[in-house]
Every structure is written in structure tokens, then in C-alpha cells.
VEXVEX-419018 format. One line per 5 residues: number of its first residue (from 1); their letters; for each residue y, z, x of N, C-alpha, C, O. Coordinates in pm, 1 decimal. Atoms other than C-alpha are relative to their C-alpha. Layout:
<pts>
NUM = A = Y/Z/X/Y/Z/X/Y/Z/X/Y/Z/X; ...
</pts>
This chain:
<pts>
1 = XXXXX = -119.0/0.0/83.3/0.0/0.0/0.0/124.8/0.0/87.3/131.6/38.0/204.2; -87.9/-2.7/-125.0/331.6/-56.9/119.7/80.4/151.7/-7.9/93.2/195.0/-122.4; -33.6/-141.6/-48.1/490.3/305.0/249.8/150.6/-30.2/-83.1/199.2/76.9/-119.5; -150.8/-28.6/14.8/853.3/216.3/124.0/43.4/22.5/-207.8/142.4/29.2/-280.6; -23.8/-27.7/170.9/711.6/270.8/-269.2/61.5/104.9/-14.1/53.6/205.9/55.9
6 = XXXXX = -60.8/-159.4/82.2/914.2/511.7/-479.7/-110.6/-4.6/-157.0/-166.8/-100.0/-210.7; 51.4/35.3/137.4/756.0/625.4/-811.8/132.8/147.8/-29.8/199.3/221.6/42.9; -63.0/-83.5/114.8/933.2/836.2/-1106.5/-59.4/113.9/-8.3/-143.4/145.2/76.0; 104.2/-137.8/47.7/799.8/1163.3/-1257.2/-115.1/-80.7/-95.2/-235.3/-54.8/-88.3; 142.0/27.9/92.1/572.4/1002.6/-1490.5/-122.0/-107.6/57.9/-219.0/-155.2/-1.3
11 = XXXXX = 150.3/104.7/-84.2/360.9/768.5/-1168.3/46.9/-106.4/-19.8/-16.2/-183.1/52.9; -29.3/133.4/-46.0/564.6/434.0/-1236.6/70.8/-3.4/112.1/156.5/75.3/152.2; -59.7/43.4/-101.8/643.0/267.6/-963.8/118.6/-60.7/-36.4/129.8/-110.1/-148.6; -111.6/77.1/2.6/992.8/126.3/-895.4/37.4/-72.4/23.4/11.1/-80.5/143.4; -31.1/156.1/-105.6/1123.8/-193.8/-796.2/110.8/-47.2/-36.3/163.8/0.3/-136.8
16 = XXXXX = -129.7/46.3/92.4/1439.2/-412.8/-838.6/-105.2/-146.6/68.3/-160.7/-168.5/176.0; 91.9/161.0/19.7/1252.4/-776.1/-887.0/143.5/-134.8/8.8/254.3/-142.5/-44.3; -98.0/127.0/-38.5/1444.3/-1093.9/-778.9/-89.9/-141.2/-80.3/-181.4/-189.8/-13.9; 65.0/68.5/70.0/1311.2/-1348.8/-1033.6/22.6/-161.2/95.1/128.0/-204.3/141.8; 44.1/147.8/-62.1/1178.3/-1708.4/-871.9/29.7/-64.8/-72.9/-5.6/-34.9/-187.0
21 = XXXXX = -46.8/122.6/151.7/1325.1/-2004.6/-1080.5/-145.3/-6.0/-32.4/-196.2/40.9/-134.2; 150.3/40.3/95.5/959.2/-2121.6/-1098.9/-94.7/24.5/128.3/-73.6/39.2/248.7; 136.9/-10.1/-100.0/599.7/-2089.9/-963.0/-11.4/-79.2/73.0/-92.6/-42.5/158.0; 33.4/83.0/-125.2/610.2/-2396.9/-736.1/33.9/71.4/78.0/-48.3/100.7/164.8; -65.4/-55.7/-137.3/850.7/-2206.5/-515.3/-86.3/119.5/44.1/-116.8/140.7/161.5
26 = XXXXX = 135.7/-137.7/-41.5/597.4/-1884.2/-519.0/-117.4/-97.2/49.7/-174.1/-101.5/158.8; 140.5/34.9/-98.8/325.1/-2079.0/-465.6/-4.3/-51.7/125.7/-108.4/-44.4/191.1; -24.0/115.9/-98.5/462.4/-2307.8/-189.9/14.9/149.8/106.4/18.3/135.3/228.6; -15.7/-143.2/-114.1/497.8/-1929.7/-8.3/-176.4/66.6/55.7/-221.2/163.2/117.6; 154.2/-38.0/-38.2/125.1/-1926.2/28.7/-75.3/135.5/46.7/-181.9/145.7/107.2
31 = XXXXX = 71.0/-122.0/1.5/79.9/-1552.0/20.4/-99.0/24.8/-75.1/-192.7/90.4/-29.5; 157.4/-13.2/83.4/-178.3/-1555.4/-255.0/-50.7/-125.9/-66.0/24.8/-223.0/-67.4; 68.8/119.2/19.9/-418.2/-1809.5/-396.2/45.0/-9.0/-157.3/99.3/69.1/-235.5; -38.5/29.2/145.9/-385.6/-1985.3/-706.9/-70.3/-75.1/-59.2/-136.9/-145.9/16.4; 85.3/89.7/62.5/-560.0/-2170.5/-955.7/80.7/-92.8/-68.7/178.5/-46.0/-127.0
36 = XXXXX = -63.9/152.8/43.5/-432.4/-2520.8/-1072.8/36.5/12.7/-143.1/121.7/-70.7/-173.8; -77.8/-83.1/139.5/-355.7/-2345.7/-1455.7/117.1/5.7/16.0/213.6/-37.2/-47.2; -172.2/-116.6/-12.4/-82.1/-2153.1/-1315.5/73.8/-85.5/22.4/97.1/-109.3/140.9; -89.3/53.6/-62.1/161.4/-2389.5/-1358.2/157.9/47.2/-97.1/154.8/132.1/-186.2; -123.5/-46.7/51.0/565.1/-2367.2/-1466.8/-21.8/-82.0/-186.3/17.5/-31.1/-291.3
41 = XXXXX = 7.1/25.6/84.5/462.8/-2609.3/-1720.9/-96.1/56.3/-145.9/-76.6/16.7/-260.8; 106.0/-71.0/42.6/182.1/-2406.5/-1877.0/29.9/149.1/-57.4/-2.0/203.5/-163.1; -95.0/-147.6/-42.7/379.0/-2067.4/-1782.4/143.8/-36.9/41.5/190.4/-38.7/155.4; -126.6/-30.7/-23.6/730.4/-2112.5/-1874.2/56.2/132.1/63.4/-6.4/238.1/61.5; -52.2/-145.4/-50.5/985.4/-1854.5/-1693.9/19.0/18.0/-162.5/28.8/-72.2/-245.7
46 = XXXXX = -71.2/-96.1/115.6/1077.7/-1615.5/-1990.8/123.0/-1.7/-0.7/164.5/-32.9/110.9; -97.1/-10.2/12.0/1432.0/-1575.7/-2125.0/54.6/132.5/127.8/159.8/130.6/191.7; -57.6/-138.4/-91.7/1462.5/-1226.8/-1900.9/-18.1/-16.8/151.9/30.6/62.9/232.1; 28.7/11.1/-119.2/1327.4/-1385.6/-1586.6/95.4/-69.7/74.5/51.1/-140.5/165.0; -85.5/24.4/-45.4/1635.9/-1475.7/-1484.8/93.3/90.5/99.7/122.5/200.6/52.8
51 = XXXXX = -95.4/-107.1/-111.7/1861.5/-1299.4/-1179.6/-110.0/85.5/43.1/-221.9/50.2/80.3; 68.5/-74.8/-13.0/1736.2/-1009.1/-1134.9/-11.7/170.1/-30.8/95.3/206.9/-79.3; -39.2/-124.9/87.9/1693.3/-631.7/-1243.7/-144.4/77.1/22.0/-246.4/20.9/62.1; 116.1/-87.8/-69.1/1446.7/-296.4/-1194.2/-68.0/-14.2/-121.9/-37.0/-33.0/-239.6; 142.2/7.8/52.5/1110.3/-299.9/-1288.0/-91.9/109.5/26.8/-111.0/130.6/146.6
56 = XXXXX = 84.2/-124.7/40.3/867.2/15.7/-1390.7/-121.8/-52.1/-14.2/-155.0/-113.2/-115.7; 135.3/73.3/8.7/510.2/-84.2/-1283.1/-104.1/111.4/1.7/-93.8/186.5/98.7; 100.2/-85.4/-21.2/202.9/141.0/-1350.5/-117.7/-132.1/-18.4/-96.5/-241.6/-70.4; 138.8/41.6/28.8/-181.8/18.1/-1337.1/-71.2/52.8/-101.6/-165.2/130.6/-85.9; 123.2/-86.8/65.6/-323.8/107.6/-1637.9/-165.0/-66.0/-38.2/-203.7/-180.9/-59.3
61 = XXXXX = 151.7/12.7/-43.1/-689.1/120.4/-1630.7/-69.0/120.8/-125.9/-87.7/241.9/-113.6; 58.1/-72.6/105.2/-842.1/220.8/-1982.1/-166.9/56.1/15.5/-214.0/129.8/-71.1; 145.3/-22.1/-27.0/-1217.8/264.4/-1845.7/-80.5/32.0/-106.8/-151.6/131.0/-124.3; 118.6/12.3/51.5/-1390.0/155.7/-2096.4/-5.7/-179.3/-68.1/53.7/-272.2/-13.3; -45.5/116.6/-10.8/-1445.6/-156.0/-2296.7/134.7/-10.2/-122.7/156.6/79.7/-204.0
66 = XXXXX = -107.6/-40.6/39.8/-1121.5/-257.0/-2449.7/25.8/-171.7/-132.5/-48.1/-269.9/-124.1; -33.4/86.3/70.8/-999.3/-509.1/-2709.2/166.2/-12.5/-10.4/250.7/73.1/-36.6; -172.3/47.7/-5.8/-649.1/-707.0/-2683.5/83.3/132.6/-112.6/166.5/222.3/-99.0; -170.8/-111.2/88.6/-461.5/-509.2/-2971.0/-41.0/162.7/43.2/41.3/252.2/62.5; -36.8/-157.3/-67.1/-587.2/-178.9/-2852.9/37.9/37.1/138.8/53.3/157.2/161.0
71 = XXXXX = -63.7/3.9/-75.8/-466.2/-241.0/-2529.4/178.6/-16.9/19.0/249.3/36.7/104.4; -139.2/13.0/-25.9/-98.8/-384.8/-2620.4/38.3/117.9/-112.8/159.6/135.8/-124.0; -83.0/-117.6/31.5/-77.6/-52.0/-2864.8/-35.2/95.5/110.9/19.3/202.3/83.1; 17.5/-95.2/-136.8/-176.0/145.5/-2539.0/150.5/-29.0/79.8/235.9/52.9/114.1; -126.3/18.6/-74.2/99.0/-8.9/-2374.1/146.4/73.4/-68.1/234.5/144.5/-19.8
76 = XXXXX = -90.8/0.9/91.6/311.9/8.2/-2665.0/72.7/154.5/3.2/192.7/181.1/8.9; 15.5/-117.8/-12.4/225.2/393.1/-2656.4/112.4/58.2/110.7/201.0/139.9/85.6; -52.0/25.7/-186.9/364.7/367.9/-2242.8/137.2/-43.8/-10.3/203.0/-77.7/88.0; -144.9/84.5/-15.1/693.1/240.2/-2363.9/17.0/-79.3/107.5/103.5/-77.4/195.0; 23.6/142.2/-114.6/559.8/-76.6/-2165.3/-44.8/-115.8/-57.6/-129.1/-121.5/-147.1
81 = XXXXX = 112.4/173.1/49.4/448.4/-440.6/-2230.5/-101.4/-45.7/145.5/-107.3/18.4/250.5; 58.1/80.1/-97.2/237.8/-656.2/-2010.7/123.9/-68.4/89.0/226.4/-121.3/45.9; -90.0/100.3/-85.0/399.7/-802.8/-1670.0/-34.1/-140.0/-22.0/-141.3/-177.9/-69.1; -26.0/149.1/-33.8/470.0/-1153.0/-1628.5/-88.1/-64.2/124.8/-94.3/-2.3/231.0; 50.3/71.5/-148.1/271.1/-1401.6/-1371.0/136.6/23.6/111.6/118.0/32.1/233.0
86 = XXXXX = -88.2/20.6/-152.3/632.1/-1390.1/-1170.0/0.0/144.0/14.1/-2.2/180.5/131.7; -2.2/-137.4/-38.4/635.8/-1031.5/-1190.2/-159.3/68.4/66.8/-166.9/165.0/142.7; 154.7/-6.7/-37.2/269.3/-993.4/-1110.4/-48.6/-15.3/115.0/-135.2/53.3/169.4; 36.4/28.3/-131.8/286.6/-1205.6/-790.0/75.2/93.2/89.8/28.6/129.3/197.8; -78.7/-93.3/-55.1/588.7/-969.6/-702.4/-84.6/121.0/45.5/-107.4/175.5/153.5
91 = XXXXX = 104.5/-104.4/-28.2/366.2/-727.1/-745.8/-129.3/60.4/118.9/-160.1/170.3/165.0; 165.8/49.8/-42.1/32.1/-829.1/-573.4/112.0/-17.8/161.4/69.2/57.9/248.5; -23.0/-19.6/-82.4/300.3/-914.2/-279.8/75.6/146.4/99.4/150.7/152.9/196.8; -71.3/-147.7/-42.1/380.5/-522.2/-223.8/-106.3/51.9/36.0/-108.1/149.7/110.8; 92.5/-108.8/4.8/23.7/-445.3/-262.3/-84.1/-41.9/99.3/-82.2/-160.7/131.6
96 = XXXXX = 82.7/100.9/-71.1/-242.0/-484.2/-19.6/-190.6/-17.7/-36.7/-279.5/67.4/-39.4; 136.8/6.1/103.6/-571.0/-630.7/-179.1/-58.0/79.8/45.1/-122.6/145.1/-36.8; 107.9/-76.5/-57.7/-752.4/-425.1/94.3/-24.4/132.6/-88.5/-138.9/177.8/-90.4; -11.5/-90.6/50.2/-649.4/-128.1/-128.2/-56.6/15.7/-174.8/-35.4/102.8/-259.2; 66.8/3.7/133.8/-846.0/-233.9/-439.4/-126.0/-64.6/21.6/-147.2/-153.6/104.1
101 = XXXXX = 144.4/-6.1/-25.2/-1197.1/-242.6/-470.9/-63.5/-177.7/-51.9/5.5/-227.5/-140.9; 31.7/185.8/-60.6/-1392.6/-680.1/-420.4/40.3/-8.7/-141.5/139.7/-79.0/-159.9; 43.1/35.6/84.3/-1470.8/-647.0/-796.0/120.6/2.5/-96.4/90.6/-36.1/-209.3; -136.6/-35.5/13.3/-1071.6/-569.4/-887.3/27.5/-128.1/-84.7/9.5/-237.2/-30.5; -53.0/77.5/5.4/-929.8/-766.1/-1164.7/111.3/46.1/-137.4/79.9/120.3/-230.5
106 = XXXXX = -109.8/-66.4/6.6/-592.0/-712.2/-1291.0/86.3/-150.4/-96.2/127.6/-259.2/-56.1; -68.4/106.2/96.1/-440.8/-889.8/-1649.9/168.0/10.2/9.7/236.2/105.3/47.8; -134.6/6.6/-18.6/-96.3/-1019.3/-1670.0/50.0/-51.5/-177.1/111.9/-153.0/-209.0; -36.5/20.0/88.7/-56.7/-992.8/-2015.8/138.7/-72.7/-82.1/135.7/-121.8/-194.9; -82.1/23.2/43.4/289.4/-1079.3/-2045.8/47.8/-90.1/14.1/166.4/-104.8/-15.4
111 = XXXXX = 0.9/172.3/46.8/233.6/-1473.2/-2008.4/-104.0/-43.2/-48.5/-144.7/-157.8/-29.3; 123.5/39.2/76.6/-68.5/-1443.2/-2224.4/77.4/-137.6/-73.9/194.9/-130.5/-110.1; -65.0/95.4/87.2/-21.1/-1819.7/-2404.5/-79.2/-25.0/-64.1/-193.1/-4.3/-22.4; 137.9/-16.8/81.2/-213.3/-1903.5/-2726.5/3.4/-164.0/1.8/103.8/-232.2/22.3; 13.3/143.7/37.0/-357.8/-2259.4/-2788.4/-48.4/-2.6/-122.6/-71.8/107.3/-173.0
116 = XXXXX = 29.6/-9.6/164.4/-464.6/-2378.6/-3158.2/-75.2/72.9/-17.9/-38.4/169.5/-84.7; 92.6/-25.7/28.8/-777.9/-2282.5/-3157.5/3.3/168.4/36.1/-81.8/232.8/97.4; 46.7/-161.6/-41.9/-718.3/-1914.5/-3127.6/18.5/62.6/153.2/96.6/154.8/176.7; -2.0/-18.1/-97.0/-771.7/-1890.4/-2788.3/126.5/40.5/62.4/239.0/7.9/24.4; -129.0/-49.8/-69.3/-555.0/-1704.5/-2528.8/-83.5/-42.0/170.7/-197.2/-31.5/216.5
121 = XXXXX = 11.3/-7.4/-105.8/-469.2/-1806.6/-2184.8/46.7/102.8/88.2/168.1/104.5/108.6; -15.8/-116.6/-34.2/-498.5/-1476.2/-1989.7/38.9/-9.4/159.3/-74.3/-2.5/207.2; -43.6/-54.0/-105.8/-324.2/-1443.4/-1608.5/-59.4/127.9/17.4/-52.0/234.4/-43.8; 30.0/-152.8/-68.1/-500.4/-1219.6/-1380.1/4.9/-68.3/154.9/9.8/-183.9/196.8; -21.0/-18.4/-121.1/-479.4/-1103.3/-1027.1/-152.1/40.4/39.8/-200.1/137.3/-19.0
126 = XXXXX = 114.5/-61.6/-51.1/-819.4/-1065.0/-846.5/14.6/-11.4/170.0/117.0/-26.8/236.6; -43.7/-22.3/-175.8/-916.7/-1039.3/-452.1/-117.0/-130.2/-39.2/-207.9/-150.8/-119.5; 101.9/130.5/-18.6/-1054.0/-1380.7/-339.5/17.6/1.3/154.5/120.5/28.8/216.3; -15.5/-16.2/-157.3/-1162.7/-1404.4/30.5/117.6/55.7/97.2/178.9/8.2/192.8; -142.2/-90.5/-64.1/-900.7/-1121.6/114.4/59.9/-8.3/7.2/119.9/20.9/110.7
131 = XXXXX = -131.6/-14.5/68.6/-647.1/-1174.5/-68.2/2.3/-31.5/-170.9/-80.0/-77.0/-250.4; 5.7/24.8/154.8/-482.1/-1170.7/-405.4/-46.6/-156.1/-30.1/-51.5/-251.1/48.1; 10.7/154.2/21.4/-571.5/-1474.1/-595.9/86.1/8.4/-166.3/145.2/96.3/-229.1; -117.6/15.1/174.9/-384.7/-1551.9/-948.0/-110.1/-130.4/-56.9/-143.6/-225.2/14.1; 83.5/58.0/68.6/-622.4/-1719.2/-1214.3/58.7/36.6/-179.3/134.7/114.9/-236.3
136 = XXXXX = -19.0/-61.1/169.1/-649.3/-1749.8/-1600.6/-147.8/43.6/-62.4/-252.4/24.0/-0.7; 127.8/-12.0/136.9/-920.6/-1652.6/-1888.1/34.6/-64.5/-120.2/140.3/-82.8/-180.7; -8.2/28.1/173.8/-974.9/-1769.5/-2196.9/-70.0/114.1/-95.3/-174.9/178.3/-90.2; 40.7/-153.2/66.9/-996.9/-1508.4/-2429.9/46.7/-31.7/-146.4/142.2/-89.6/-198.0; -78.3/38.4/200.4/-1005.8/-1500.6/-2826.9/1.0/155.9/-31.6/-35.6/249.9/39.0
141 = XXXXX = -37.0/-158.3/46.2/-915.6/-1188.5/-3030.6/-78.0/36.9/0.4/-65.3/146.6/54.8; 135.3/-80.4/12.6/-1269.9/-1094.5/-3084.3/-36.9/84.5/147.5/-62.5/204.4/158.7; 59.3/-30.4/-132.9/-1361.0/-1063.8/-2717.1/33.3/158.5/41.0/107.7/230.0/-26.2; -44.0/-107.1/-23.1/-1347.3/-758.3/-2538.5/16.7/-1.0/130.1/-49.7/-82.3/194.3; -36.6/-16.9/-205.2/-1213.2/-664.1/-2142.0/-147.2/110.4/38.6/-160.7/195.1/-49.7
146 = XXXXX = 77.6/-80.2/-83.8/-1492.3/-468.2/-1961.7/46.3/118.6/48.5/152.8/103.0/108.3; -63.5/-133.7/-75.8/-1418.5/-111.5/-1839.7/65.1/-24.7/138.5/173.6/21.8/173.3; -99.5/-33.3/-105.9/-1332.4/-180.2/-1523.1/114.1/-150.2/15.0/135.0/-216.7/116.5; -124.8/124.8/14.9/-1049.1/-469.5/-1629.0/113.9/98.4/32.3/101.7/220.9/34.5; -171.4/-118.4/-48.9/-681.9/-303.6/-1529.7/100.3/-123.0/-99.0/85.8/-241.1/-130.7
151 = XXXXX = -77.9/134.2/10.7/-387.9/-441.9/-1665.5/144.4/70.3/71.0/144.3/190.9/95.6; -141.6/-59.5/-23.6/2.8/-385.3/-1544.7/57.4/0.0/-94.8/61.0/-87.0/-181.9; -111.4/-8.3/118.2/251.3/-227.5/-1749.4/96.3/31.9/69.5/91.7/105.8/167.9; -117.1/11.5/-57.6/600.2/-282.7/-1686.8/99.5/50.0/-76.3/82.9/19.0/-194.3; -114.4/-8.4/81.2/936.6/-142.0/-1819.7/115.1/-91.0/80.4/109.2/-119.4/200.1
156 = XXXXX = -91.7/142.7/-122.9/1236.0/-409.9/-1697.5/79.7/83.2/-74.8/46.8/160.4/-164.9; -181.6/-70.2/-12.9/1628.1/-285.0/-1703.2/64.5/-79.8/128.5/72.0/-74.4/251.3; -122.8/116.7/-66.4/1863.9/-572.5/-1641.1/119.6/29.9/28.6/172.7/109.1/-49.3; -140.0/-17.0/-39.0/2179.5/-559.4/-1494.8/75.8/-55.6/-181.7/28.2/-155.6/-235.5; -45.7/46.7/94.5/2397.2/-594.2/-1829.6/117.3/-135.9/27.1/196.5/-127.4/120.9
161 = XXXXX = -99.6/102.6/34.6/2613.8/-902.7/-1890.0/74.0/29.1/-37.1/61.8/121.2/-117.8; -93.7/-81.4/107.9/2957.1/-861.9/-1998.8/32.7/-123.2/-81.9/31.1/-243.4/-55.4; -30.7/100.2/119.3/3051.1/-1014.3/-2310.5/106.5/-92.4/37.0/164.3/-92.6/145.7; -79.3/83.5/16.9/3263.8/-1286.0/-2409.6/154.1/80.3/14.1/251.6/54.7/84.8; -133.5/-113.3/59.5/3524.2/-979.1/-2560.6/53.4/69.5/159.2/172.1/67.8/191.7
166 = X = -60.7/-80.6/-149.8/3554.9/-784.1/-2184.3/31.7/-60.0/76.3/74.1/-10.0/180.6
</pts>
């Protein structure tokens, strides 16, 4: 892990996140692997992924098996959502895979995207030949995560904008 983390009283970690226009430019930085999914076109940036602003990251890790909506009211619970793939790689580049166990895999709920058929395309972080790697799932509501699935929960706090009026 890197030594210069801070956390809060309640175990999130802290960060101030510098948002990437888009994933070419992360990926073209070849710190972690990627799968040919992950693209900008696939995974728009979000309206908030813009500039930049602090970010509240815990691992939560429900250990057992889990189903999508009882996970995003777990979060919900956490006064957290799911991170973002750009917040995710931010992430994954603070951490060091060595510090999570081969079988490690880590959802990025908060560019889950749905296609017609139900289906969700799920962002995760796993360790691939020693290092992070960034991948998707396909996942329908029925399915369930496995006990040892993790996901990140994030709280974000943007620098405010000033209005038109100030």
C-alpha cells in the first residue's frame, strides 16, 4: 500500500482525484492491463468526472454471496455508491496488487451499463500476471457475486462552481 494514505474515523480512505478526459489517455499509461470492453465509447466519462475533487474510498467486502440490489442498498446504507472505471484505475494506481490476495476481484459498480436484454456490463479490477488488470462481466439481476467479490465505495465532494448570480 502506498504509506502517504490518510483515512477518516470511520476507515475511508482519502484522496483528491484528478479526473482523465478519457480511458485512452489511462490506458496509453500502461500501468494496468485492460480488456478491449473498456472503452470511452462503451464507458462514457460521467457528468461529475470532470476537474477534479476528494474522494472517500472504502473496500467493502460483504463475505458472503451477494445480489446487485442488496449490495447498492449496502452501499446506500455507507452513504456511498459504486466507483467509476476512472476512479477505480485511480485507485488500483495507489494500491499495490501484491497487497491483495491472486484470487482478488474488485467491482466498479459505478459504470455498471445495461444492454436490452437485461444484462449488465460490470467493471472489475483483478490481479493478472502481477498487476491490476481492468475487465467487465456480464451480469443479469438474478445472478449473484460470490463471497469473496469486493466492491469500492466512494463518497466524491467537488470543488463547488460559482453561479451565474456571484
Amino acid at each position: 500500500m502506498n504509506n502517504s494514505q490518510v483515512f477518516d474515523e470511520e476507515g475511508f480512505e482519502i484522496a483528491t482525484l484528478e479526473y482523465t478526459p478519457d480511458l485512452a489517455i489511462m490506458r496509453a499509461r500502461q500501468d494496468i492491463g485492460w480488456n478491449d470492453v473498456v472503452t470511452d465509447d462503451n464507458f462514457p466519462r460521467r457528468s461529475f468526472e470532470q476537474g477534479s475533487g476528494e474522494v472517500q474510498s472504502k473496500l467493502h467486502a460483504p463475505g458472503r454471496q451477494i445480489r446487485l440490489v442488496e449490495v447498492v442498498l449496502e452501499l446506500d446504507d455507507m452513504d456511498t455508491s459504486g466507483m467509476t472505471i476512472r476512479e477505480g484505475v485511480a485507485w488500483a494506481l495507489t494500491h499495490s496488487v501484491d497487497d491483495y490476495p491472486v484470487d482478488v476481484k474488485i467491482q466498479l459498480l459505478g459504470s455498471a451499463r445495461q444492454h436490452s436484454d437485461e444484462r449488465l456490463d460490470v467493471p472489475f479490477l483483478c490481479r493478472f500476471e502481477g498487476e491490476w488488470y481492468l475487465s467487465c462481466d456480464w451480469f443479469y439481476y438474478y445472478d449473484q457475486w460470490d463471497a469473496n467479490t469486493k466492491f469500492l465505495a466512494v463518497r466524491r465532494k467537488f470543488r463547488r462552481r460559482k453561479s451565474l448570480e456571484e
